[in-house]
N, C-alpha and C positions, 0 to 999 in steps of 0.2 A: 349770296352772302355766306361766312363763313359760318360752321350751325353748329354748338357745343351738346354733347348728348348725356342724355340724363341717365343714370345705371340702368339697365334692365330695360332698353326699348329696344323695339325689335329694327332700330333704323341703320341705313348707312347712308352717310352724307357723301358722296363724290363729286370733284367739282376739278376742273382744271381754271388755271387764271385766264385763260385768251377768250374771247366773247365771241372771234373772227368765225368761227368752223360755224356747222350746224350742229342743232343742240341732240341730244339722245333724249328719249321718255323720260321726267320722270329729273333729267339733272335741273341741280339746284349752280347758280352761279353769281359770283360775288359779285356786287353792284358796278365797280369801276375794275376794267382790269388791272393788273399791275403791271405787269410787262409789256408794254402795249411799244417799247424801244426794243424790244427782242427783234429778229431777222423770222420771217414766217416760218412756221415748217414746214417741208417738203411732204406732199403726199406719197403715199404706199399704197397698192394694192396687188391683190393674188389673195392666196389661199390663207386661211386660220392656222398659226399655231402659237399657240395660249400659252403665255410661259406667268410664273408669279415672280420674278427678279427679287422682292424680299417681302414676307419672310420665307424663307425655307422652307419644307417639309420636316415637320418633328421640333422647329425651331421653337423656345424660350421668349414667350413675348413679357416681358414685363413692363405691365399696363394694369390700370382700373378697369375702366369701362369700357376705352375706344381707342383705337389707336390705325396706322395708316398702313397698306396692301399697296403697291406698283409692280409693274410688269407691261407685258405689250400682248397683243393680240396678234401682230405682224402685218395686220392692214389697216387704212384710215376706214375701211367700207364697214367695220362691223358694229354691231352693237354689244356691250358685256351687263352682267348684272351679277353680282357677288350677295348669294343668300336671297336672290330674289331683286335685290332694288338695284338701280342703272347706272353705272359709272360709265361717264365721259370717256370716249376714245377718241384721242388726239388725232387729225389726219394721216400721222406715222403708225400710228397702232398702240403707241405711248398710253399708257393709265394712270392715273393714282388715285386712290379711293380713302376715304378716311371712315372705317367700318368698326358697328360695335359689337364690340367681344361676348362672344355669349359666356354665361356663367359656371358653366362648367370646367374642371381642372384642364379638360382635352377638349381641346376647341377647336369645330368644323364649319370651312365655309367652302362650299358649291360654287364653282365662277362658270357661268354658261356665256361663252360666245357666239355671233351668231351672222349672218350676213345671208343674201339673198336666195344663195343656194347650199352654204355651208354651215354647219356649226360645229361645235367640241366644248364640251364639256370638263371640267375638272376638277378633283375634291384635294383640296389642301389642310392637312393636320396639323393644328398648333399647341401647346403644352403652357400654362398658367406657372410659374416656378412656385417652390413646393413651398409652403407658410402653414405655420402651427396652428390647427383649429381647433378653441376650447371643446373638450367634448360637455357635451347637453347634461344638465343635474348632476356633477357632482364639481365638488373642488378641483382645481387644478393649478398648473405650475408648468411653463414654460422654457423647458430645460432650455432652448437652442438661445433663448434671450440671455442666460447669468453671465454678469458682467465682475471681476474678471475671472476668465479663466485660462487653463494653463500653469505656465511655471514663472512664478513669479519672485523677484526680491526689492525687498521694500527695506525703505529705512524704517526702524524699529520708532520712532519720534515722531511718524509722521500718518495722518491719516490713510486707512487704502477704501475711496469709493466703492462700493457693491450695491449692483442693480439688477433686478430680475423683472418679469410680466408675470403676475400671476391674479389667481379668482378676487376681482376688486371687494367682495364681499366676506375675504378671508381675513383674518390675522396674520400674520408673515414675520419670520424671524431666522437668523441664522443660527442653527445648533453647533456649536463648534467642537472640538477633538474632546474636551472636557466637561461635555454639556453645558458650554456656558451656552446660556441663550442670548441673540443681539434682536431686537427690536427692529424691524424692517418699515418705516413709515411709507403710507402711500402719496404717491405724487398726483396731481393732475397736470397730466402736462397734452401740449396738443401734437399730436403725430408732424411732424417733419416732410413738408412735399418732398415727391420724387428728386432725386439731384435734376434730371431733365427739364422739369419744368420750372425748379426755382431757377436757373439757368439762358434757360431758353425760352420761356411761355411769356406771350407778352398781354397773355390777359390774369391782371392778378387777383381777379375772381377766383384762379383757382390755387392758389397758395393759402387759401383758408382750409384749414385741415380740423378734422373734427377732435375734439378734447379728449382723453382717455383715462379713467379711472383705474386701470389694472398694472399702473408703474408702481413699484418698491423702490424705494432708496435707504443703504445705511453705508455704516464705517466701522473699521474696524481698524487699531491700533498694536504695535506691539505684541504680534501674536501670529507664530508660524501656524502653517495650519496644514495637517496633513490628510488625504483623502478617506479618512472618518469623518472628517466634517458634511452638514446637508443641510437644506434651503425645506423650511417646512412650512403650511399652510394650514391653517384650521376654519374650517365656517362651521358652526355649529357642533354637530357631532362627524364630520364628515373631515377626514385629513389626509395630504397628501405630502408625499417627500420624494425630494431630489437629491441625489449625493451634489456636492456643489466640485463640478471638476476644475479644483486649483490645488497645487501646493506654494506654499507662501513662504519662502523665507527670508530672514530678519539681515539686515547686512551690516555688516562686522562697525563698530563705532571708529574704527580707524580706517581714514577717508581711502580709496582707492580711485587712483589714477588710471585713465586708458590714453593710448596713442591713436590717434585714426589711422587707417590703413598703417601704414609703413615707410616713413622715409630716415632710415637710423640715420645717414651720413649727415642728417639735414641739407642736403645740396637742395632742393629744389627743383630738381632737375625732373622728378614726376611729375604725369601730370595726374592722376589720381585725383578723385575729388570725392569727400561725403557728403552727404547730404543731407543736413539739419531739418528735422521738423517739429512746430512747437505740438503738433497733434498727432500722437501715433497712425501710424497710417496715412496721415495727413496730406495736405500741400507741400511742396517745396521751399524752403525759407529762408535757410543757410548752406554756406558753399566752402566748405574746409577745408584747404592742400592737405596731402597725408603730411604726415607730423603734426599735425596740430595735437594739441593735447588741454585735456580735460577731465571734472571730476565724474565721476561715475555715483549717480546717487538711484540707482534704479532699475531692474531691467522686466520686460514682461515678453517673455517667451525671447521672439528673435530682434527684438529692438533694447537698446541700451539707453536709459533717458540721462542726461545729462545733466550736472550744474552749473548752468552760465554765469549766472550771480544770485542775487536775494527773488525769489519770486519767477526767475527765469527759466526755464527748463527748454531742453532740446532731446527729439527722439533720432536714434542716429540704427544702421543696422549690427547687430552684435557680431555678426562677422567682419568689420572693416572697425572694431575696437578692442584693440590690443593692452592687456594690464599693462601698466608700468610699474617696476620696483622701486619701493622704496616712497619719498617723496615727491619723485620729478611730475612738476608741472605747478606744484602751490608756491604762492606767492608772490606770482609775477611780478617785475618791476618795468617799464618804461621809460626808456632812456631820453639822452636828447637827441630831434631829429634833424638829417640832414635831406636835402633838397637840392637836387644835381637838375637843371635843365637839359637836356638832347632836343636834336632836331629836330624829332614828330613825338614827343613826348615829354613827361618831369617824372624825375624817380625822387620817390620821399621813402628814406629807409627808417625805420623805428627798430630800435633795438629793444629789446626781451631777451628778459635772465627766461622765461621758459614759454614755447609756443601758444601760447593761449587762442581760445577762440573767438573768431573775430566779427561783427559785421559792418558792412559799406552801404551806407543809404546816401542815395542823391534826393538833390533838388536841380534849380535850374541851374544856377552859381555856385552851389557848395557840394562837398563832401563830407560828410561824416562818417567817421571811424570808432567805432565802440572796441575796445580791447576788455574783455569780459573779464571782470573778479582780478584785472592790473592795477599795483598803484603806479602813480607818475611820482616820476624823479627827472621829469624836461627842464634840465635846467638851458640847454640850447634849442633854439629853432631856427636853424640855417636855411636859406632862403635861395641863395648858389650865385647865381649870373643875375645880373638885372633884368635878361630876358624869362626869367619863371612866368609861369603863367599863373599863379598865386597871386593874391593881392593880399590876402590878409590870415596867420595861420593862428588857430592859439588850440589850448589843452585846458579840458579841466577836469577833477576828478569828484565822482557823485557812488551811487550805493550800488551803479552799473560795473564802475571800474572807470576806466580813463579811454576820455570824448577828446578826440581829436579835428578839431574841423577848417576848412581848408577853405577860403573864398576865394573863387577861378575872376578871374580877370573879363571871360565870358561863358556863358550856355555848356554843361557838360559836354563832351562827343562821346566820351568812350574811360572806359579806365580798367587794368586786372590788378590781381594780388596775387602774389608767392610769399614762400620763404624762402631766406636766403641763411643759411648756417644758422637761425635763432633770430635773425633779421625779417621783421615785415616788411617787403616791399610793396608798397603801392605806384603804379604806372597812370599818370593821369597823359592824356593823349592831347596832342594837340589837336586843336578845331582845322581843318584842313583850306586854303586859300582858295574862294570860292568866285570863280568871277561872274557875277550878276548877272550880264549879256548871252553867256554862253554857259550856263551853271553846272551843266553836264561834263564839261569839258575836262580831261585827266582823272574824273573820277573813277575808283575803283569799287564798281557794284557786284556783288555774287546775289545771285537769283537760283533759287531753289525752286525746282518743279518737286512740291509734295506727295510725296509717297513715288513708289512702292516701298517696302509694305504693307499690305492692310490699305484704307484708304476706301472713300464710300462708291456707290456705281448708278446707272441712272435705269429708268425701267427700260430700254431697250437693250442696257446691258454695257453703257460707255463705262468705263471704268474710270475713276478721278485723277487717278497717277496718268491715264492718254491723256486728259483734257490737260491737265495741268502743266504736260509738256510740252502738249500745244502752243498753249498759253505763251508760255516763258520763253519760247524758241521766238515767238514773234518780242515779245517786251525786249528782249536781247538786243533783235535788231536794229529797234528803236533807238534806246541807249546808244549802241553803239555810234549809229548815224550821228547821233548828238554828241559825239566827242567823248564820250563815256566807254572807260576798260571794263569787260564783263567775265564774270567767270561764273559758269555753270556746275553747281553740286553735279549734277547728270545731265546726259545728252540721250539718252535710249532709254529702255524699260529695266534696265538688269535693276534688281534692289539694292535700295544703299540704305549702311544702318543709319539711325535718326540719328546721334550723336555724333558722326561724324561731320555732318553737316554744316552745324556751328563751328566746328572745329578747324574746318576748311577755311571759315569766311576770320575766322580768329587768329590764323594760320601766315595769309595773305595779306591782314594789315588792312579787310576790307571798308572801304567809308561807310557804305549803307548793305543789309543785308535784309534782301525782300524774300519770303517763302509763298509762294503760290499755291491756293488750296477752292475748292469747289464742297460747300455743305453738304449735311444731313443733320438730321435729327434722330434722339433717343426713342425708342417705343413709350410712346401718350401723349408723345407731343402733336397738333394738328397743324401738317406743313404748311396750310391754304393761309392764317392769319399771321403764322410768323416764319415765312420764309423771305428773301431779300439779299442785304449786300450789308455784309460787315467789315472790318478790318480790327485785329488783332493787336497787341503788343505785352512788353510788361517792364522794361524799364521804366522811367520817366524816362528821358532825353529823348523817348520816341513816339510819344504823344502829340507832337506838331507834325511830323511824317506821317502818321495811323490820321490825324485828323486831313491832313491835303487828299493823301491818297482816297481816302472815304470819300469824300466831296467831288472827286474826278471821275472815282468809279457808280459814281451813282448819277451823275451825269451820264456818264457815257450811256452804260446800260439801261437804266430809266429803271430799275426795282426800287422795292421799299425800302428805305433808309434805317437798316439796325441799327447804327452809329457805330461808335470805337468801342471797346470792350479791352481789357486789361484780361490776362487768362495766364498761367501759370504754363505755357507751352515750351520745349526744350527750342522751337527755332529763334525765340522771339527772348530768352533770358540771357544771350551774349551779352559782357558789359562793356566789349569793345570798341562796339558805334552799337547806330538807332540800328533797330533792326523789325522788321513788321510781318505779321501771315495776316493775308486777305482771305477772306472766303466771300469771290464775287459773285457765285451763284450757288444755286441748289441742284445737286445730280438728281434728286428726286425728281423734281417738278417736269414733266414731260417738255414745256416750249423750255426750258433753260437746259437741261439737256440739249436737246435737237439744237440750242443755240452753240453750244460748247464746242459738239460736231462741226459746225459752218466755218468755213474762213473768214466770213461778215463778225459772227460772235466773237470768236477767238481774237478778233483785230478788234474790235469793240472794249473788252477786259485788259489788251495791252495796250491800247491805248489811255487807257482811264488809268491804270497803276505808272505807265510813263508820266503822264503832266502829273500826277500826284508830286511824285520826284523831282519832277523840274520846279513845281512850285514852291515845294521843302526849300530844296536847292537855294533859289533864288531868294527866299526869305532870310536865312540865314546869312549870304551874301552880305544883304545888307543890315549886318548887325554890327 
C-alpha cells in the first residue's frame, strides 16, 4: 500500500504496481494492483549496469521530505537497495523507488545492486535549492522575499502593495527617501503547497500547510521612491535594515495609450498575438491580434499592466506595447453589426472608432463578446441569409463596456477573431455534417505526437516523444480505416516548435485536434497513489471529447481513473474546434513503460483514444 513519510525518517518506501513478479526483501506493495490490463513485461537478464534515469547527478530536487528515484539495473535477476532499504526490480531491470530526502542542503544516496554473482555499486549527489535560513538570536529580514521590487510605475492615486518575511517578533516598517516611516502589519497567513501537489496530489491531507507568523504587509501611495529608501526591523534593542531594491515612479495624470505588438495598416493580416494575464507572471487569459490597443495604467519591470475597465486589469509584456500619441484608443464606440453566412462558417463584423480589447467566452449555445471600456451605438444587428447559424443576437452595455452575445442555433464547434481595418471580426464555424452510422467518415483530424522537445522518459530510458509517436502512428491508422482524413504535426523525431502545432490544425480547417502525451510528475509528488489515465482540455466545446475519450482510455488500459482536467496547455487552447492532450500513461512507472514499448500497449492507448472519437462523433450526430 501506498506509505506517506514523516520528515526526518530514515525510511524509503519502494513499490512497483504489478503483484505478478517475485517480491524483493523488505518491498512494501499496494493491496490491489492497478495495472493488472497492462501487457506483461518481458524478462531481461545478463550482467549489472545501474543507471539512476532521474534524478541527475548534481540535479535540484525541490521537495520536503520525500520525493521518487527511477532507473534500471539492466536485469530482472537482481536485487537494489537505495541507502540501505529494497526497491522492487521489475523483471526488465525497471525501478522506481519513492525515497526520503535526508536533511541536509547536499544530499547522498548509496544504490547497491546485486545478483548472484555480480554487484555495483553507486553514489548519486543531489542539491536541496537554496532558501533563506533566519540566522539563530538575533533579528532578521528576508531580502530575497520584498515584494515589489525592481523598476516600477504606479499611478500616483492608487495603492502599491509591499510585503516582506521578516523576525515575527520584530516591529517592521518601511523608511522611505524622507524618513517617512510606513507601519508594516504582520500577517498570519498559511504557506501555499508546492504548485505539484496542489496540482497533482490526490491526497489532500497534504495541502494543509502549516500557518506563519513572519509575513509583513503594507501600502504605500503617491510617492516615488528612490533607492535610499529601506525595510527596517526592531525587536527590542536589536535592529536590522534592508535597502528595499525598487525605484517607484509616479505616472503622468494624462492617460497613456499602448498599441500591442504592431499592426499600423490595420489589415489583419498578422498573425501575432499577446498575451493577457490578470496575474503578473500568471496563467494565460487573454489573446489580442497586434493592434489592439489600450490604456497603460502600470508597469513593473518587463510587464505592462493594463486598463480593461473599472476593476479589470491585464498584465501583457512591455516589449509587444508600443506608446501611442496623443489620444488613440479612448473612447471606443460600437457600431451596428453585420452577420454574413458562408459555407463552413458566419462572419459577425463589429465596427470600432478604436481597437479595444476584447474577450470571447463560450458556453454550450452562446457566445459572448465583452468589448472592454466601448460604449454601443448598435443601432443595427443584421442577421444575413436565413441560413445564420444565430438564433438570437442582442447588446448591452454595463460598467464592463459593451456585451455582445450570440445564441447558435446549436453546441459551439469552433470560432477565431481578427481585425479587420478597426473592424472586429468574429468567425463562428459551422458544426460539420456528421453521419451517425459511420461518424468518422470525411472528417478531418490532426493528431500530434507530443514532444520533442523536452518531454518526460521512462526508467529504462523510453523517451515520451518515441512512445507518443508510436502512439499516434497506430490511432492514425485507425482513423483512417474509419473514413477519417488525418494529418500528422510529425511523423519522425526532428523537433517541432509547440506553437506551430496548433497553428497547423487552425491552418487546415481541422474538425478535432487530439495531442498525444505520456506522464510524470513534479519532485514530492508519490507516483504509486497518483499515477493513472487522465485527458486534458481548456475550451468548453471540448469537455464531451476530454469526457468519451477518458472513459475509452481507461477501459482499454485498466489504470486509475484521474478523470478530465481543464489545464491551461498551448495544444488544447485552439478555439477552432474541440481539441484534447491525453496523458494515457506514466513514463515513470516501470509495467507502463515496458507497456508503451509493446505493440499490445501502444494498440491498447490507440485504441481507447479511437472509440473516444468515434463516441464524441456519434453523439453529436445525433443532435
Amino acid at each position: 500500500m501506498p506509505f506517506r513519510l514523516r520528515s526526518g525518517l530514515p525510511l524509503l518506501i519502494a513499490t512497483l504496481f504489478a503483484c505478478a513478479h517475485a517480491s524483493a526483501p523488505g518491498a512494501v506493495y499496494p493491496a490491489e494492483p492497478q495495472d493488472a490490463a497492462l501487457p506483461p513485461i518481458d524478462s531481461v537478464s545478463g550482467p549489472i549496469t545501474l543507471r539512476v534515469q532521474y534524478p541527475a547527478a548534481g540535479a535540484v530536487i525541490d521537495a520536503t521530505d520525500s520525493s521518487f528515484m527511477f532507473g534500471t539495473t539492466s536485469t530482472g535477476n537482481a536485487s537494489l537497495t537505495i541507502n540501505g532499504q529494497p526497491v522492487r526490480v521489475a523483471p526488465n531491470g525497471a525501478w522506481l523507488a519513492w525515497v526520503a530526502l535526508p536533511r541536509d542542503s547536499v544530499m547522498r544516496f548509496e544504490l547497491v545492486a546485486r545478483t548472484a554473482t555480480d554487484s555495483q555499486r553507486l553514489e548519486l549527489v543531489t542539491r536541496r535549492p537554496h532558501r533563506f535560513v533566519p540566522p539563530p538570536g538575533r533579528t532578521w529580514i528576508d531580502s530575497t522575499s520584498i515584494l515589489p521590487r525592481g523598476a516600477i510605475e504606479w499611478p500616483r492615486d492608487e495603492y502599491l502593495p509591499v510585503t516582506v518575511r521578516a523576525d515575527s517578533a520584530a516591529t517592521v516598517a518601511l523608511v522611505l527617501n524622507d524618513s517617512l516611516r510606513i507601519p508594516l502589519s504582520r500577517e498570519a497567513r498559511t504557506d501555499d503547497a508546492p504548485w505539484g501537489i496542489r496540482a497533482f496530489d490526490r491526497d489532500t491531507a497534504n495541502l494543509r500547510r502549516p500557518v506563519r507568523l513572519d509575513r509583513f504587509a503594507g501600502a504605500i501611495r503617491g510617492r516615488a521612491i528612490t533607492d535610499s529608501a529601506f525595510i527596517e526591523a526592531i525587536s527590542g534593542t536589536d535592529t536590522a535594515r534592508v535597502r528595499w531594491p525598487v525605484r517607484v515612479s509616479l505616472l503622468d495624470t494624462l492617460p497613456m495609450f499602448v498599441e500591442l505588438d504592431d499592426d499600423t495598416a490595420q489589415t489583419g493580416t498578422t498573425d501575432r498575438i499577446t498575451i493577457g494575464r490578470a496575474v503578473r507572471d500568471g496563467t494565460y487569459h487573454w489573446f489580442w491580434p497586434a493592434g489592439t490597443r489600450a490604456l497603460a495604467a502600470g508597469r513593473y519591470n518587463e510587464h505592462v499592466r493594463l486598463r480593461l475597465a473599472a476593476g479589470v486589469h491585464a498584465w501583457v509584456p512591455a516589449s509587444e506595447a508600443r506608446p501611442v500619441a496623443g489620444q488613440a484608443g479612448a473612447g471606443a464606440v460600437a457600431g451596428s453589426v453585420t452577420m454574413t453566412p458562408l459555407e463552413d462558417r458566419l462572419r459577425v463584423r463589429i465596427p470600432l472608432s478604436s481597437s479595444v480589447p476584447y474577450e470571447i467566452l463560450e458556453e454550450e449555445h452562446w457566445l459572448d463578446i465583452t468589448l472592454y471600456g466601448a460604449s454601443g451605438d448598435v443601432n443595427w444587428m443584421r442577421y444575413g441569409a436565413s441560413d445564420s447559424i444565430v438564433r438570437r443576437a442582442a447588446w448591452t452595455q454595463d460598467a464592463h463596456g459593451v456585451r455582445l452575445r450570440l445564441e447558435l442555433e446549436q453546441p459551439v464547434w469552433g470560432f477565431r477573431s481578427y481585425w479587420d481595418r478597426g473592424d472586429l471580426i468574429v468567425e463562428v464555424r459551422r458544426p460539420p455534417a456528421i453521419d451517425a452510422g459511420r461518424p468518422l467518415a470525411g472528417r478531418l483530424i490532426v493528431v500530434d505526437p507530443g514532444h520533442p522537445p523536452l518531454g518526460a522518459s521512462g526508467p529504462t530510458g523510453l523517451t515520451e516523444a518515441e512512445a507518443n509517436l508510436a502512439v499516434s502512428l497506430r490511432l492514425r491508422q485507425l482513423l483512417e480505416d474509419a473514413g477519417a482524413r488525418v494529418i500528422m504535426t510529425r511523423t519522425t523525431g526532428v523537433p517541432m516548435d509547440l506553437g506551430a502545432r496548433p497553428r497547423l490544425a487552425d491552418s487546415v480547417g481541422a474538425d478535432i485536434l487530439v495531442s498525444i502525451h505520456n506522464n510524470a510528475l513534479p519532485d514530492g509528488v508519490n507516483p504509486f497513489p497518483n499515477n493513472g489515465t487522465s485527458v486534458f482540455y481548456n475550451q468548453p466545446r471540448s469537455i464531451p471529447l476530454a469526457m468519451a475519450v477518458q472513459r475509452a482510455l481507461v477501459r482499454r488500459l485498466g489504470l486509475r481513473d484521474l478523470g478530465v482536467g481543464r489545464g491551461d496547455l498551448a495544444l488544447v487552447r485552439p478555439t477552432w474546434m474541440p481539441s484534447i492532450l491525453t496523458e494515457g500513461l506514466f513514463m515513470m512507472v516501470p509495467e507502463q513503460e515496458a507497456a508503451l514499448r509493446s505493440v499490445e500497449g501502444q494498440r491498447r492507448y490507440a485504441q481507447g483514444v479511437f472509440e473516444g472519437i468515434r463516441e464524441y462523433l456519434r453523439a453529436r450526430a445525433s443532435r
